[in-house]
N, C-alpha and C positions, 0 to 999 in steps of 0.2 A: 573758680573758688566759691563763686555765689550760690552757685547750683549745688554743689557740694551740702553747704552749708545751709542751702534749703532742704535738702533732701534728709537732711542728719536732725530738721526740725522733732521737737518733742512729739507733735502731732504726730509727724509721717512716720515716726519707729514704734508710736503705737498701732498704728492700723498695721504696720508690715508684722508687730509681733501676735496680733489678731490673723492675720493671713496667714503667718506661719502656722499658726495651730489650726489651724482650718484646714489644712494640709498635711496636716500630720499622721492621719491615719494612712492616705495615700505612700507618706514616704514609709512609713511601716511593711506595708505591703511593693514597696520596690526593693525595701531590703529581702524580705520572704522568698520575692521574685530570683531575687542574686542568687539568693542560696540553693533554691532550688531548681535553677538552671546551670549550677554550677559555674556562673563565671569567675568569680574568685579563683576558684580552683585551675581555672584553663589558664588565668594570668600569671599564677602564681609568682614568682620574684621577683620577674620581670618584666615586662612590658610588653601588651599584644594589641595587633590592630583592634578595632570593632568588627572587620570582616573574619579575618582568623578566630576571633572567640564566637563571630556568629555561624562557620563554620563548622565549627568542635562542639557548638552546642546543638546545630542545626535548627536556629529561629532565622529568622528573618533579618540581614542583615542592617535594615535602616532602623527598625524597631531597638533592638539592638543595641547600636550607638546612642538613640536617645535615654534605652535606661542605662546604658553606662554615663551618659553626660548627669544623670537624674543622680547616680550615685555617688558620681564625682564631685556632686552639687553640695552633698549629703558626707562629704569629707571621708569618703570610704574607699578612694579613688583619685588619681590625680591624671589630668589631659596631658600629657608631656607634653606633644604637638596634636594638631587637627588626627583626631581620629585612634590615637594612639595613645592606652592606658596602662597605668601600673596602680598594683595597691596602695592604699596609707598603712598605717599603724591600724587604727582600727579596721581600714576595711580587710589584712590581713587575715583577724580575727574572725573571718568569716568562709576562713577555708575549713576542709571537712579535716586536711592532713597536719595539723597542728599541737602540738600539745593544750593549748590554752582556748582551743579553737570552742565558738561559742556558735557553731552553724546549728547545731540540734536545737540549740535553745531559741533560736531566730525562725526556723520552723516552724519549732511546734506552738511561739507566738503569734503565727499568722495563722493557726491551722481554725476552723468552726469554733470547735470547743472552747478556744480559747477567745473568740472576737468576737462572739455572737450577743455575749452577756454584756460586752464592754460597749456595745449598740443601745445596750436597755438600762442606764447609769441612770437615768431619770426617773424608773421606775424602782428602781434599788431607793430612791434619795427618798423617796414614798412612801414607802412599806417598810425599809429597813430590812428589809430583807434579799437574798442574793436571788438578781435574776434567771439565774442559771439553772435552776429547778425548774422556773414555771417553762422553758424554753425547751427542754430535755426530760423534763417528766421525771426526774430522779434528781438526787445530788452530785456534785461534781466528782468527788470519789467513786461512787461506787459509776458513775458511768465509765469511768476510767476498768475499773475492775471488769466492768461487762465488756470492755472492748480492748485486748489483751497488746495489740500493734500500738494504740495511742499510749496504752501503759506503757511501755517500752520506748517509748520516746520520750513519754513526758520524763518517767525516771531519768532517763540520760539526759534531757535538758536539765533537770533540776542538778544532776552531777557537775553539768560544764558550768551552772550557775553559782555552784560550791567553790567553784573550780577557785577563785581569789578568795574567799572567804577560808581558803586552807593554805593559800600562801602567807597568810596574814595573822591565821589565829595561836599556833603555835608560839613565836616570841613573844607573843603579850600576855601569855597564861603560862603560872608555872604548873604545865600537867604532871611534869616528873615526880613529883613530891605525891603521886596518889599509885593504888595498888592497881586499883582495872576500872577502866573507862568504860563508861557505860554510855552509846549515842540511840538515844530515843527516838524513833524516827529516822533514823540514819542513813537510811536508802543503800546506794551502792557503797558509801563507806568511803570515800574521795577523801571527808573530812579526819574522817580516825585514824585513816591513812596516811595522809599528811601528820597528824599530831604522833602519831607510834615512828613514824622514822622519825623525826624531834627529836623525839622524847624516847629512847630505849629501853627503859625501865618499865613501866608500865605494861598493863595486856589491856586488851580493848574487848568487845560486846557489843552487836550493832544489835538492837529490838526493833522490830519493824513486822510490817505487812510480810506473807508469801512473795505476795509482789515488789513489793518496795526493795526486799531479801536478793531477788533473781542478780540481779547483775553486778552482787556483792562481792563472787568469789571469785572471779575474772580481775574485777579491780584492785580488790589487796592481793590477790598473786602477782600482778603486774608491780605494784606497789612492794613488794616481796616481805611484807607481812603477817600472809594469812596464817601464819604457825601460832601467832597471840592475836587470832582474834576468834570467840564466840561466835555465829549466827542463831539469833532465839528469837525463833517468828513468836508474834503477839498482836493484841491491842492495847493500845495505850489508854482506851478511854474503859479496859478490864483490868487492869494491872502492872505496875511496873514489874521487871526480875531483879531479883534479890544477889546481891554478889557483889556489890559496886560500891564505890568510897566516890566515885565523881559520877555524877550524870550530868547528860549535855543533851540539851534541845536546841537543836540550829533549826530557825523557820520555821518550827512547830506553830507556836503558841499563833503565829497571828493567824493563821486556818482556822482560827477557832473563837467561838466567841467564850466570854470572860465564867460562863458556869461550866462549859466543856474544858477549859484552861483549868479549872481549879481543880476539877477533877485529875486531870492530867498529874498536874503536880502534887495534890493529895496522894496519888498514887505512887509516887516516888517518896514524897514523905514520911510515907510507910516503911520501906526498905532502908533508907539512907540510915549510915551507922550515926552516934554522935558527931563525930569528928569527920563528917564527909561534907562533901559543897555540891551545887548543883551550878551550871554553868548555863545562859540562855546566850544564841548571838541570835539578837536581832536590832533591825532599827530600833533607834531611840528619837518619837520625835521631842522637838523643841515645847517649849508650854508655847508658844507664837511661832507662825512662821518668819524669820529674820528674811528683808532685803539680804538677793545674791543666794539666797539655800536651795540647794537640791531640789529640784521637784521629783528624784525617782521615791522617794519614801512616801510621800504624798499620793503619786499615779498607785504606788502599790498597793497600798490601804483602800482607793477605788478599787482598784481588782480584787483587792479582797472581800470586800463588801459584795461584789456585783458577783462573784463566782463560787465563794465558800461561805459567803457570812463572817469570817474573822475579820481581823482589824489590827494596824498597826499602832504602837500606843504611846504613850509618854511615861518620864520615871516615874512622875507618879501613878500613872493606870499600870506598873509591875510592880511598883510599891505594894499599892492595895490586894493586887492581884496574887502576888508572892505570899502577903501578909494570912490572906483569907486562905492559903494551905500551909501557914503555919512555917514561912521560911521569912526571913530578912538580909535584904538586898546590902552584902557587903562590901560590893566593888560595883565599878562601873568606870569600863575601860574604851574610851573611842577605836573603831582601825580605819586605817587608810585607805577605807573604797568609798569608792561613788555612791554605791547604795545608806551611806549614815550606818553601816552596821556596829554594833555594841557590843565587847562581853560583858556580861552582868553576870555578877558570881553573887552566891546567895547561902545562906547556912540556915539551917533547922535553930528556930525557937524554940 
């Protein structure tokens, strides 16, 4: 009991939460490893040796066991007996054959593009500016655009990313009550998709990139949708399209910093009828960080900093931000994910 009770000292669970983070990027990349070795996938329901999944994946079978012990460590995995694994709840989530399955998005967070900038957070804190340019010679978009396989990934991680943010957004917004939804950025449309079976009333509009556009009409046919929905390639930082009583930016705004933001929504400004609203889901952080909060809203604003330059904000930085394109923030509704996300509904001054 005394060891115990040593061990559980203030001291020693600071230095273990120092060592934790010290290690953190390593556990990052044992998740990457999983996914891309498929052992999620070889365990799937049930429970496989370390030798059977080193087998079916053809690594090394001592190797092997150790990053399954590493991910078992990592609560994504459980030891039944010596040697012998099954998934958790989360590490489930990490198979390719799943609905909810978030293996693209665990990818393409290990991939260059995305870790290389998160190496240079020191020099972001510096300059204020995203590492990720001086690294890659261009901006984080359009390197995407220039290399068409990484577009195609990242768009589908940012889907599987959506993927709670659309089980979540529909009961907390009443979309029925609008004519056609307009999602600004909308990528493959996961999200409109989820709100149009909701809500049947409504027609929907996704505005977006060519690219952003590609993997749209796959997913509201699957969704059985696509009869009320729009695709209207564009730029947001040219134009919003005109037809809409609700526009929605999900994850927009923080890609951006705050005179590219006002733009944005200046541009919707434009179009929006009297009696239309605009909708944002994103983090909302705290004026303080509170003992016990989240740190994903926190990590992400680093990412944002260090890869695009945007930033994630507080009410009041959409306050002001909303205000200087001539909107005021009417609502503001918590949902129940991990990431702190928000709707904030917002009406034309």
């Amino acid at each position: 009991m005394e060891a115990n009770e040593e061990r559980a000292t203030p001291a020693r669970e600071a230095r273990a939460t120092v060592s934790r983070l010290l290690f953190g990027q390593l556990a990052t990349y044992a998740v990457g490893a999983g996914v891309r070795l498929g052992v999620l996938d070889r365990i799937g329901d049930g429970t496989r040796t370390a030798a059977d999944v080193a087998a079916s994946c053809g690594t090394d079978p001592q190797a092997t066991l150790r990053l399954l012990r590493a991910l078992a460590a990592l609560d994504l995995l459980t030891e039944h007996e010596a040697g012998v694994f099954g998934a958790t709840a989360a590490g489930a989530l990490l198979r390719r054959d799943t609905p909810d399955s978030m293996a693209t998005l665990a990818g393409v967070f290990c991939e260059p593009f995305m870790t290389r900038a998160r190496e240079r957070v020191a020099d972001s804190v510096r300059s204020g500016a995203p590492a990720f340019d001086a690294i890659f010679g261009t901006d984080f978009f359009s390197h995407l655009k220039d290399e068409p396989e990484l577009s195609r990934a990242f768009n589908a991680a940012m889907g599987q990313r959506t993927h709670t943010a659309a089980q979540h957004v529909p009961p907390h917004y009443d979309f029925g009550r609008f004519t056609t939804v307009v999602d600004v950025g909308g990528g493959d449309g996961t999200l409109l998709a989820a709100i149009l079976r909701a809500h049947p009333a409504p027609r929907g509009m996704i505005y977006d990139s060519p690219e952003g556009l590609a993997q749209a009409p796959a997913k509201l046919a699957a969704a059985g949708v696509a009869d009320r929905v729009t695709l209207e390639p564009g730029d947001f930082f040219a134009a919003a399209p005109p037809g809409g009583d609700l526009y929605l930016l999900k994850s927009v705004l923080h890609d951006w910093n705050d005179e590219q933001c006002a733009g944005i929504l200046g541009h919707i400004r434009q179009v929006l009828p009297p009696d239309g609203r605009l909708v944002i889901i994103e983090p909302v952080l705290g004026d303080t960080v509170r003992p016990g909060a989240t740190a994903l809203p926190y990590m992400s604003d680093l990412n944002m900093l260090v890869t695009v330059g945007g930033r994630e904000r507080t009410r009041a930085d959409f306050e002001d931000l909303c205000a200087t394109a001539g909107f005021k923030i009417t609502g503001l509704t918590p949902l129940p994910t991990a990431d702190a996300l928000f709707v904030i509904e917002a009406a034309a001054v």
